[in-house]
C-alpha positions in Angstrom: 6.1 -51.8 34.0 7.7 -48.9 35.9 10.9 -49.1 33.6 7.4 -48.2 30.9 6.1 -45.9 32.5 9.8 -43.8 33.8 10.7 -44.0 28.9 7.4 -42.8 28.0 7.4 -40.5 30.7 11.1 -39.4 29.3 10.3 -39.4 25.5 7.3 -36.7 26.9 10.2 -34.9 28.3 12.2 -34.7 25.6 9.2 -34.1 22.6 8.1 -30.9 25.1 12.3 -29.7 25.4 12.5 -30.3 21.2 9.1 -28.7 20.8 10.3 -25.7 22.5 13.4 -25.4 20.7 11.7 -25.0 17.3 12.0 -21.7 16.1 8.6 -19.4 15.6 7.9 -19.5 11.7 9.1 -15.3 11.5 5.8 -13.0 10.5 6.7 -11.7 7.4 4.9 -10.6 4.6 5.2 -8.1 1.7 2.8 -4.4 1.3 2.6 -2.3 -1.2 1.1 1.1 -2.7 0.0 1.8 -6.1 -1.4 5.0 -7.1 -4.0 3.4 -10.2 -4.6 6.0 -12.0 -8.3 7.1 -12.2 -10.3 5.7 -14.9 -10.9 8.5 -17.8 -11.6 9.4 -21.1 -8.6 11.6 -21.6 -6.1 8.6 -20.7 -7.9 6.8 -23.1 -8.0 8.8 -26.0 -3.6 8.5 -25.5 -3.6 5.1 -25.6 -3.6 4.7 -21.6 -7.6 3.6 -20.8 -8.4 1.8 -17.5 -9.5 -1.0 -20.3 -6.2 -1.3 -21.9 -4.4 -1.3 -19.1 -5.8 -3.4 -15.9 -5.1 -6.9 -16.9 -1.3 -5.2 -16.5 -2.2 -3.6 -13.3 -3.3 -7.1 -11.6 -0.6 -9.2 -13.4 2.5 -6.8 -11.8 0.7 -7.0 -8.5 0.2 -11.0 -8.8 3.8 -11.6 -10.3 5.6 -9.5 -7.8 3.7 -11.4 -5.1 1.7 -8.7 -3.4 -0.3 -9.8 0.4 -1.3 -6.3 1.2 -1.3 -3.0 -1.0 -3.3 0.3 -0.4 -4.8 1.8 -3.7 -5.6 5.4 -4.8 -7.8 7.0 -7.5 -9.5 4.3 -8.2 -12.8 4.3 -8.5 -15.6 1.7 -7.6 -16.0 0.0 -11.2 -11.9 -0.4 -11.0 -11.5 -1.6 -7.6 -14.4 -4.6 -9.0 -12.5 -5.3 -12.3 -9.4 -5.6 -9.8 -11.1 -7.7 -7.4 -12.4 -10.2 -10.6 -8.8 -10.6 -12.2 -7.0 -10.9 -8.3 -8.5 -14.5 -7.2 -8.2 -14.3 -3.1 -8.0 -11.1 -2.2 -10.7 -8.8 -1.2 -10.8 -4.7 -0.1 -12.0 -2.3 1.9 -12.7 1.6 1.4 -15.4 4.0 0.6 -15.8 6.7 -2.3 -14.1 10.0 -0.9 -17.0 12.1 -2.4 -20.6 10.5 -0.3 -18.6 7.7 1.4 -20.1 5.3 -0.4 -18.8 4.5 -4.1 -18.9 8.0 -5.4 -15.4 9.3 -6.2 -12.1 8.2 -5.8 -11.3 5.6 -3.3 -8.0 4.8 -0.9 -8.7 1.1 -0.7 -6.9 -1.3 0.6 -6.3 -4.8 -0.9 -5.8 -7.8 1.2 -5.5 -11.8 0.5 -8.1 -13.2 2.3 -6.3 -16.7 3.1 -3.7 -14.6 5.2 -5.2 -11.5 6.6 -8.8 -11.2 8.7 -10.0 -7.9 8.9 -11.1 -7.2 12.5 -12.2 -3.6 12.2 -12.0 -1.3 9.3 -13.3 2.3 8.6 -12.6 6.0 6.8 -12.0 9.1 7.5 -11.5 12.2 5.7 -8.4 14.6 6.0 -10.4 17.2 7.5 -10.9 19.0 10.8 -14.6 17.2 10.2 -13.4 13.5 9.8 -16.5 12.2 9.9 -18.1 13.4 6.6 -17.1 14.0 3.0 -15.8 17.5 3.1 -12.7 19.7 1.7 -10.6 20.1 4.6 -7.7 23.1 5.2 -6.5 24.6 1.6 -7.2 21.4 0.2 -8.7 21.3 -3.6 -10.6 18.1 -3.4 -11.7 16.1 -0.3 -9.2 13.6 0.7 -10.1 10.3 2.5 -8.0 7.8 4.4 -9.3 4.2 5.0 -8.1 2.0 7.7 -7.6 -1.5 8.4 -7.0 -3.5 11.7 -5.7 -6.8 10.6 -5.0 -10.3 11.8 -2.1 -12.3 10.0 -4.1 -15.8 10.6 -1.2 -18.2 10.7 0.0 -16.5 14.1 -2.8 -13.7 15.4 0.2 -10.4 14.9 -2.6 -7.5 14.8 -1.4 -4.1 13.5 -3.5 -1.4 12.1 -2.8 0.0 8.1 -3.5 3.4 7.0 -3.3 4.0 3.5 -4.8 8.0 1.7 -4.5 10.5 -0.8 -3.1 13.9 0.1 -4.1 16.4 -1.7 -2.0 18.2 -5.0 -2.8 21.7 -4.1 -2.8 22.1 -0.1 0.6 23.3 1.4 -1.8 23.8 5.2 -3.4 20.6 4.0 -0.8 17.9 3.9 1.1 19.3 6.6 -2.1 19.0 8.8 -2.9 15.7 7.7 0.2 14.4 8.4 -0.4 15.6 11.8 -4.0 13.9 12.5 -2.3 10.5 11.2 0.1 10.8 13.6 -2.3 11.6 16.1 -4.3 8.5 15.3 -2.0 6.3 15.3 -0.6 7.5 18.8 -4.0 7.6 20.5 -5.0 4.2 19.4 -6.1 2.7 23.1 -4.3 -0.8 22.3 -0.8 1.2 20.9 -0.5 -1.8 18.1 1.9 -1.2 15.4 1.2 0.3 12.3 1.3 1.1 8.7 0.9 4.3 6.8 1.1 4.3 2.8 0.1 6.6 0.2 0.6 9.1 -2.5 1.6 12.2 -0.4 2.1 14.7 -3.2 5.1 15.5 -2.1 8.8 14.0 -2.1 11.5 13.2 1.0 11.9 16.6 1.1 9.5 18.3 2.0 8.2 19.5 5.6 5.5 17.5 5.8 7.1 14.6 4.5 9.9 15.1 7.2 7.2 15.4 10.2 6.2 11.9 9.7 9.6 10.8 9.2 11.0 12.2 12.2 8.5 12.6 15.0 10.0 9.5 16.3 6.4 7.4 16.2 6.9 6.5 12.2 9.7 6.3 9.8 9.9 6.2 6.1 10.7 2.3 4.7 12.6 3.5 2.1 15.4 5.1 5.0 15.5 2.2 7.0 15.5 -0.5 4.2 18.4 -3.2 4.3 18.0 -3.5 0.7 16.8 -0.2 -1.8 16.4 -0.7 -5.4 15.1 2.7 -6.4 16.5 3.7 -10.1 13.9 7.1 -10.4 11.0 8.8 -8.8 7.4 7.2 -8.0 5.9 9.3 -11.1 5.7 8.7 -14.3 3.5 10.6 -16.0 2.5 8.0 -18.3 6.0 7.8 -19.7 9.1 5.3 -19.0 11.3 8.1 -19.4 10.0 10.6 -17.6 10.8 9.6 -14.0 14.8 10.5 -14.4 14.7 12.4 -10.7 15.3 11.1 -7.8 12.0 12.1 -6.2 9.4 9.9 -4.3 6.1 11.0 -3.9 4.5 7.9 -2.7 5.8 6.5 0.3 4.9 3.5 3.1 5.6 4.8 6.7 5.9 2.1 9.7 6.2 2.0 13.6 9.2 0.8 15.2 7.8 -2.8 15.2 8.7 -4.0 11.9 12.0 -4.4 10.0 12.4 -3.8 6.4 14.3 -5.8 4.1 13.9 -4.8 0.7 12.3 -2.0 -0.7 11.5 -1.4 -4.2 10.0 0.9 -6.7 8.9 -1.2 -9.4 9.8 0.0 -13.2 7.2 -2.7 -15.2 6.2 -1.8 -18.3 4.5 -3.0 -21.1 4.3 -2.4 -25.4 1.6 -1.5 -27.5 1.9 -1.8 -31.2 0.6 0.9 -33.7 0.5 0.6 -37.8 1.1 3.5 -40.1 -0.4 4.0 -43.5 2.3 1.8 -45.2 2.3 -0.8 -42.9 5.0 -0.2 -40.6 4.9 -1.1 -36.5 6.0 0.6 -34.1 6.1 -0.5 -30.3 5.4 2.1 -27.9 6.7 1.3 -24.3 3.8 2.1 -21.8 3.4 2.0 -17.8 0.7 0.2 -16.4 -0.1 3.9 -14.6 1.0 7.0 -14.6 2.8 6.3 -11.0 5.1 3.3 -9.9 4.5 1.4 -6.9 6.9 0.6 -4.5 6.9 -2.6 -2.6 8.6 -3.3 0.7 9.1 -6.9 2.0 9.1 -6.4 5.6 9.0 -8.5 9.1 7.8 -8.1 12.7 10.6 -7.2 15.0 
């Protein structure tokens, strides 16, 4: 009986010692941010209509495999006809102009079998955050949305920032890049974060650079193991018009997380048009007039 006891007693020994040796499944998990395109009648009338083209938006973002992506310009009816064609994810975000579902929103996509939102909110780029409002030189009011999320398979928590700077304001940007910063340093449990967006501005620029190097973010596409970046983030509704090397939209992280590939994604797809006498021709078009770039990234 003791000789029983003394294997099972070993075998419980050994199961904890293997057990321990397992490696941690690593938290990884790939983000992304797509400037939509606001829906309008002008796009339309050329052939590029919200209608025509979000069945293409959701199928790059589902075939590229997509777990978290911030959005802007899009407005509430898009961010629905998103939500109905991308089974298992769900968003958060308010309308920049009543914050509510008037305007443009920054929302932020998430699949709902991976991340749980534990806190979420908005704020505008102002020196009011707390209400709709045109802040600094800006032209429009700018919003940025928030997100503290949970990966569910192991509890990592970080928070993700995603917004819209504005086109016009030089003061503006430069000032908004400040009060994320600021946020994102006076958070009272310091948990790593994530910053995306279309910035309106390239790698660059000032305000670009004092993200980039005030030592508390850097830009993914710098410290990427992997790059594959043929062009610039805007398109203009045109394939061929992206032939710089300029990035206006940009994902931002703390220290925490390592990057391994990042990518600004070059999809298009064809519409077909008949002339008087019959003939096709096959017109190349983007899914928006910006191309989102998509980082598959890790927790250090």
């Amino acid at each position: 009986m003791k000789k029983y006891f003394l294997a099972l007693s070993m075998l419980a020994m050994v199961t904890a010692f293997l057990s321990g040796c397992k490696s941690e499944k690593p938290t990884q998990f790939v983000l992304a941010t797509y400037n939509i395109r606001n829906d309008n009648q002008s796009d339309a009338n050329n052939g590029n209509g919200w209608a025509t083209r979000r069945d293409y938006v959701c199928q790059l973002i589902q075939y590229h495999g997509f777990d978290i992506f911030g959005t802007q310009e899009c407005k509430y009816n898009q961010l629905e006809d998103m939500k109905e064609r991308l089974p298992g994810f769900n968003y958060i975000g308010v309308g920049r102009d009543d914050g509510q579902q008037k305007g443009e929103y920054a929302a932020i996509f998430y699949r709902t079998d991976m991340f749980e939102v534990l806190d979420h909110g908005d704020f505008w780029l102002s020196t009011d955050t707390e209400k709709p409002n045109v802040g600094w030189d800006a032209a429009l009011p700018r919003i940025c949305t928030w997100g503290k999320f949970r990966l569910k398979d192991n509890g990592f928590t970080f928070i993700y920032y995603n917004l819209h700077m504005d086109h016009i304001g030089v003061v503006a940007r430069a000032e908004s890049a400040k009060l994320i910063l600021k946020r994102v340093t006076e958070n009272p449990e310091k948990l790593p974060a994530i910053l995306s967006g279309d910035f309106n501005i390239d790698q660059h620029n000032e305000s670009f650079k004092l993200i980039d190097e005030s030592g508390i973010m850097s830009d993914s596409y710098r410290i990427a193991d992997f790059k594959y970046q043929t062009n610039g983030t805007y398109n203009a509704f045109s394939p061929a018009s992206p032939t710089k090397d300029e990035r206006i939209d940009h994902i931002f992280l703390t220290d925490d997380f390592h990057v391994y590939k990042y990518g600004v994604l070059t999809d298009v797809y064809y519409s077909e048009t008949k002339d008087a006498d019959g003939n096709i021709t096959r017109v190349a078009r983007t899914p928006s007039d910006h191309f989102p770039v998509k980082i598959e990234l890790g927790v250090k």
